[in-house]
C-alpha positions in Angstrom: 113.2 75.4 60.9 113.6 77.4 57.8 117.5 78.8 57.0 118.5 81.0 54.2 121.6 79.4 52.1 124.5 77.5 54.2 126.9 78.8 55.7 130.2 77.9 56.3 131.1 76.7 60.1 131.8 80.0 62.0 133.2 79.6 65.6 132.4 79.9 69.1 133.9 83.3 69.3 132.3 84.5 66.1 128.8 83.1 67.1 129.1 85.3 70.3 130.1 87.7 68.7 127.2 88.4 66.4 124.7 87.2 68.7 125.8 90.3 71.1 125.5 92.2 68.8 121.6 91.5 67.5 121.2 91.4 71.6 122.7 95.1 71.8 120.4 96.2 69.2 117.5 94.5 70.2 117.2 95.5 74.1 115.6 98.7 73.5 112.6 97.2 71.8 112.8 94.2 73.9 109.4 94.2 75.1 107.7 94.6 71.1 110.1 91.7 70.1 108.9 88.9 73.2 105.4 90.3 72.5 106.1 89.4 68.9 107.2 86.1 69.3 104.4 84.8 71.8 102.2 86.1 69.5 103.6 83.8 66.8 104.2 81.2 68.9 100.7 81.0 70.1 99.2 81.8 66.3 101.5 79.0 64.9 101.6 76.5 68.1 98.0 77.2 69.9 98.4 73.6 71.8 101.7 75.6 74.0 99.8 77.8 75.4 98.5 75.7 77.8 102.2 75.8 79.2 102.6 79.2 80.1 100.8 81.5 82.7 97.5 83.1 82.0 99.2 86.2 82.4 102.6 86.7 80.1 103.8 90.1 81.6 106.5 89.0 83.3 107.4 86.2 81.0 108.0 88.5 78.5 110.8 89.6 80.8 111.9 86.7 81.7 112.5 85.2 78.4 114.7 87.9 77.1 117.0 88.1 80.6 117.2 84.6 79.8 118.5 85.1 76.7 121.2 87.8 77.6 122.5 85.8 79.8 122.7 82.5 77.7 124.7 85.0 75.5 127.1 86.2 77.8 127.8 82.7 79.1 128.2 81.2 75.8 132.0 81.7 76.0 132.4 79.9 79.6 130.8 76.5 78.0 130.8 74.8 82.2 128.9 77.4 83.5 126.7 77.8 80.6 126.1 73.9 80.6 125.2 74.4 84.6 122.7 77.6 83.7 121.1 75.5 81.2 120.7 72.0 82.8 119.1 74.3 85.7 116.6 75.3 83.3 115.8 72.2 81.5 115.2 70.1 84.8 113.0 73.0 85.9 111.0 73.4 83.0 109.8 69.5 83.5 107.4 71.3 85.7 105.7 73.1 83.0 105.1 69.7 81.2 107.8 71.0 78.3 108.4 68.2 76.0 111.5 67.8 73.6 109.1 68.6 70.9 108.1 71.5 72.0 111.8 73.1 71.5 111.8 73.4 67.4 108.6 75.6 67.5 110.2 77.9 70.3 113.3 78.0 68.0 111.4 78.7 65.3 109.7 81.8 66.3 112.7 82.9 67.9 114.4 83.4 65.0 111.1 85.1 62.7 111.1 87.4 66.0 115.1 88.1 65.8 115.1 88.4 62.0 111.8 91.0 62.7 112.9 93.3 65.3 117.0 93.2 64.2 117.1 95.2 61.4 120.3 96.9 61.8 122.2 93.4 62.8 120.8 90.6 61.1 122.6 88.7 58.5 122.7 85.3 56.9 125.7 85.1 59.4 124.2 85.9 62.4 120.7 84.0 61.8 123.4 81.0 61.3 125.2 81.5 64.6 121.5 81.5 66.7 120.7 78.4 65.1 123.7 76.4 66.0 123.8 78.2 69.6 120.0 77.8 70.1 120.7 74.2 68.9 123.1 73.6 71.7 120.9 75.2 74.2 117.4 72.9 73.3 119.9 69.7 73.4 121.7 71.1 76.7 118.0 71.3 78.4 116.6 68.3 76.8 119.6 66.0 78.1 119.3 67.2 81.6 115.6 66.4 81.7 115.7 63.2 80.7 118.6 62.5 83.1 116.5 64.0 86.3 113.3 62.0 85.0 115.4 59.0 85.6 115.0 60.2 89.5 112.8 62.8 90.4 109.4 63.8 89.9 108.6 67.3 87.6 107.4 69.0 91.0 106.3 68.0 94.6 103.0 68.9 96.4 103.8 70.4 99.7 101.6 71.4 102.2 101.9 74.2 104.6 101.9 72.9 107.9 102.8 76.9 109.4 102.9 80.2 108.6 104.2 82.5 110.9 104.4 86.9 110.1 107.7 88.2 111.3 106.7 91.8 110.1 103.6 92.9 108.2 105.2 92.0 104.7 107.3 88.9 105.6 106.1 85.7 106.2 108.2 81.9 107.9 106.1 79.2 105.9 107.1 75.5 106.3 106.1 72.9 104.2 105.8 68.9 104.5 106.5 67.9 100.9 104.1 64.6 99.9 107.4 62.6 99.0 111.5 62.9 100.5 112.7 66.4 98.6 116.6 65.9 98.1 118.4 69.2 98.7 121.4 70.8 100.1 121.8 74.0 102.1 121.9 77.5 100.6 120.1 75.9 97.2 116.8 77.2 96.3 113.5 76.3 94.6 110.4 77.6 92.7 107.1 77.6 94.3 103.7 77.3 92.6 100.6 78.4 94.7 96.7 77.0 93.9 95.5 80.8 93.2 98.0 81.3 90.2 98.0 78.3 88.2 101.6 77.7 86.0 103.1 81.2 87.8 106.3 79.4 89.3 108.9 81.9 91.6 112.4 81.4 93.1 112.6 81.0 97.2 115.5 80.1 98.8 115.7 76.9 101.6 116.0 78.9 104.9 117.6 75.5 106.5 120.0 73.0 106.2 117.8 69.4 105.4 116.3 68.4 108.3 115.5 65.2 109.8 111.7 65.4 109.9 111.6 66.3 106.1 109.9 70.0 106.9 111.1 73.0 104.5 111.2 76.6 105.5 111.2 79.7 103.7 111.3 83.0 103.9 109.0 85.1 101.9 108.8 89.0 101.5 105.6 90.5 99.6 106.8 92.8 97.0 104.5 95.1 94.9 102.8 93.7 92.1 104.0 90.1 93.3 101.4 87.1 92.9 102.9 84.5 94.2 104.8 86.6 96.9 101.4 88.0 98.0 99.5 85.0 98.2 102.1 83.4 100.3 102.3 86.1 102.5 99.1 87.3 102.6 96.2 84.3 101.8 98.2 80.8 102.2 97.5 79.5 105.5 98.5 76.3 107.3 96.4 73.0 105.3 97.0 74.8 101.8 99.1 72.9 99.6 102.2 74.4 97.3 103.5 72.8 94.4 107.4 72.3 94.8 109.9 72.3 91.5 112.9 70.7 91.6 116.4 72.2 93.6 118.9 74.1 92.1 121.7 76.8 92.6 125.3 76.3 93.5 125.8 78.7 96.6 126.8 75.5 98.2 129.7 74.6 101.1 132.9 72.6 100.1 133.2 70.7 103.5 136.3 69.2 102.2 138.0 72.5 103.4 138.3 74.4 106.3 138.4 78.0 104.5 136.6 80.3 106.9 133.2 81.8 105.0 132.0 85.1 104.5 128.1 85.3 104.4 126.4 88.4 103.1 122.6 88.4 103.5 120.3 91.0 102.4 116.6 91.4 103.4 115.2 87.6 103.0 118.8 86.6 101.7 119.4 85.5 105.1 117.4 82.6 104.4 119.9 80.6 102.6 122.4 82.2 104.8 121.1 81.0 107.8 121.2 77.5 106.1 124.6 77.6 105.6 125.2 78.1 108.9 123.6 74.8 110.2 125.3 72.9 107.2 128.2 74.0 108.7 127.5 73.0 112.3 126.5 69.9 111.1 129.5 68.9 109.8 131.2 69.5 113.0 134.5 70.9 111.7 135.1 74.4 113.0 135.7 77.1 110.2 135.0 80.9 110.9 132.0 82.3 109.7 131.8 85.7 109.6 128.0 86.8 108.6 126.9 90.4 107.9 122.8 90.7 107.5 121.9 93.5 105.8 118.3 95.7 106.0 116.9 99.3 105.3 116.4 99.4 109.3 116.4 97.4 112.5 112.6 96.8 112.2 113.7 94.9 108.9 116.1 92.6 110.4 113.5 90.3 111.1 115.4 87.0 111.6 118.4 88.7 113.4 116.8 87.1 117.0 117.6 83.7 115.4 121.1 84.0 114.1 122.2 85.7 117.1 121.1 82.4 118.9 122.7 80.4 116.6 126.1 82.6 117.6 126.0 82.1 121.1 125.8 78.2 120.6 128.1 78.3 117.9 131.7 80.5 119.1 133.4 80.1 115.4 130.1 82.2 113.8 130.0 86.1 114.1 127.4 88.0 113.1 126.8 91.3 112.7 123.6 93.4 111.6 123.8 96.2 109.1 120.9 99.0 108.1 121.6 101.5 105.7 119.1 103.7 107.0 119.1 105.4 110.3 118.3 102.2 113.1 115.6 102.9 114.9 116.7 101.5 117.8 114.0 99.2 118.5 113.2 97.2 121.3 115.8 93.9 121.4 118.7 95.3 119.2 120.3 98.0 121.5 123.8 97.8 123.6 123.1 95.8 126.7 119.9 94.3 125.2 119.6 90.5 124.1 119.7 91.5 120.5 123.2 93.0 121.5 124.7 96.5 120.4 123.4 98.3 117.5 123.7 97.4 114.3 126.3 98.9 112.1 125.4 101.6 109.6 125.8 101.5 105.6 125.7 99.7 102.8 126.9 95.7 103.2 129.4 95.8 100.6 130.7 99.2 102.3 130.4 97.9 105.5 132.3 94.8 104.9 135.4 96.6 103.9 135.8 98.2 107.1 136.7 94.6 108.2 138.7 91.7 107.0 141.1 90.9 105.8 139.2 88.7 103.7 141.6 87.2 101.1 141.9 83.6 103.1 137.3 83.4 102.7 135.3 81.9 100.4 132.5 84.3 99.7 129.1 83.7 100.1 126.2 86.4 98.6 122.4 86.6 98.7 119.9 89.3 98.0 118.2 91.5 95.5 120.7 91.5 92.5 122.0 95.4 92.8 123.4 93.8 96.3 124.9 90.9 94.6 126.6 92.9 91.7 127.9 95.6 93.8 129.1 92.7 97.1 131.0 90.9 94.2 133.0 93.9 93.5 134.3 95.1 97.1 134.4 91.0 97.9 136.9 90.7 94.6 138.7 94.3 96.5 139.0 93.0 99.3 141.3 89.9 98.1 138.6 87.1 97.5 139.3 86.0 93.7 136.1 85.8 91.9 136.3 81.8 91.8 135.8 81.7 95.2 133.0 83.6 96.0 130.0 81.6 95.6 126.0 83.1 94.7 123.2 82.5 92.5 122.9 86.0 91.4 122.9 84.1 87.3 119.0 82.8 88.4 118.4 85.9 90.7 118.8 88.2 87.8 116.8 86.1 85.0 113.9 85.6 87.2 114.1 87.6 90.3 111.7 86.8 92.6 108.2 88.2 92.7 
């Protein structure tokens, strides 16, 4: 890589510092500066392009999120380390190579030095090296550690797929090879139709005997893999698996009572938490509160009431924030029980409580998970105790 004169050693607060600052100036023309460096990339590397998706629209997204967020890590080095050791196991499924890593590094800084005009120094071109230096080694490491252990991905094939509503789909999967896993982790999913086009889904069970993994898909607009999952995958098709990662896991070395928000398909990992919990066999409270736009949409609600009437430390209680309809199943006296409350979740839940004595648990679209972490963090829970993958959910939410 190509540096302008030495510099003296700057540290970890100044690094940050400056690299904010290019990233303040730069997210307005963040779309011309990804395009800008996959177009170099590709021009100066053609043999990587074989790596990425035909299609680089929402790459270009992604790869800047990413960034942001390496940033605004880069002063808590544990979690940082985590974030980045996710990433570098995952991208073994890509076929990334430590070799690969200079070139990327490379254009990252011709595109950083091109569209940071206000920002850019000696200084600051400096700090990304070192930082981007630590990040490449960071992903590296952990990839050669998980090689040690695991394959790059698992074929799976779908051995079900059951519609709950017209836009969400149950699949379960029989992976060709034991898939190591704990509850309320999650995985990427590769389909046949869209080659290299990997997207986040959530286990919607605790591991089971039989080796079988469930998920619980919703098809949103514009979504490829989403759709074909939904929409074209039947049972006999076979998924390509990557490896597991998240931390929304439960310390069972603890009886602290849990409190589960679940939005839309968040109830998936939810849901798994709940049978890692009754698998354990130690009673804890569990308070859960599954959130959709109305009744219709609670779409798995059926299944955690069951799980509550065999299980008397688990509550749960449905939330819409639009008027319920009232369906069939979910009114007073009926087996769905009495109505589900009305709001927002992170309103709802501080109607209730109190809460300080819970570990939080959070899953949904990320404007849930930013605004649940606030009224948790009201409502008494310190922020070290409330436990979600909203880091991964935000840098590539799922599509």
């Amino acid at each position: 890589m190509q540096l302008r004169t030495p510099l003296p050693e700057y540290g970890p607060a100044d690094d940050s510092t400056l690299i904010r600052r290019n990233l303040e100036e730069i997210e307005p023309v963040a779309d011309s500066a990804t395009a800008y460096f996959y177009a170099l990339l590709f021009v100066q590397h053609p043999q990587l392009r074989e790596l990425f998706p035909v299609s680089m629209d929402t790459q270009r997204d992604r790869i800047f999120r990413a960034l942001l967020t390496a940033a605004r890590l880069s002063d808590d080095p544990d979690v940082l380390t985590e974030y980045l050791s996710g990433l570098g196991r995952g991208h073994r499924k890509y076929g990334t190579q430590p070799e690969h890593y200079p070139a990327v590094g490379e254009c990252l800084i011709a595109a950083l030095t091109q569209y940071c005009t206000l920002t850019w120094s000696d200084e600051s071109e400096a700090a990304w090296v070192r930082v981007y230096t630590t990040i490449s080694q960071i992903m590296i490491d952990a990839a050669a550690e998980d090689e040690k252990r695991a394959p790059a991905w698992w074929n799976a094939e779908i051995v079900a797929h059951e519609m709950r509503t017209p836009g969400i789909a149950v699949l379960t999967v029989r992976p060709d090879q034991p898939y190591p896993f704990r509850a309320g982790q999650y995985t990427s999913i590769e389909t046949p139709w869209w080659p290299r086009v990997w997207r986040h889904y959530s286990f919607a069970s605790a591991p089971r005997s039989d080796g079988l993994l469930s998920f619980h898909v919703k098809a949103v607009p514009a979504g490829w893999v989403s759709n074909a999952l939904v929409h074209r995958a039947r049972p006999g098709d076979t998924v390509r698996l990557g490896p597991p990662s998240g931390s929304m896991t439960v310390d069972h070395s603890t009886d602290t009572g849990l409190l589960c928000l679940g939005g839309g398909t968040g109830i998936a990992p939810i849901k798994a938490l709940v049978e890692d919990v009754a698998e354990h066999g130690r009673s804890r409270p569990v308070e859960v509160f599954y959130g959709a736009r109305s009744d219709h949409d609670l779409y798995d609600l059926h299944t955690m009431l069951r799980l509550g009437d065999r299980h008397p430390w688990l509550s749960v209680r449905p939330v819409v924030s639009d008027v319920p309809l009232h369906g069939p199943g979910y009114g007073p006296g009926q087996p769905g029980g009495s109505a589900p409350l009305e709001g927002q979740l992170p309103d709802v839940i501080r109607q209730y409580g109190p809460w300080s004595a819970y570990d939080g648990y959070l899953s949904g679209p990320p404007g849930m998970i930013r605004s649940a972490v606030d009224a948790l963090r009201g409502a008494g829970i310190p922020a070290h105790r409330i436990r979600h993958d909203s880091i991964d959910e935000l840098v590539a939410a799922a599509q």
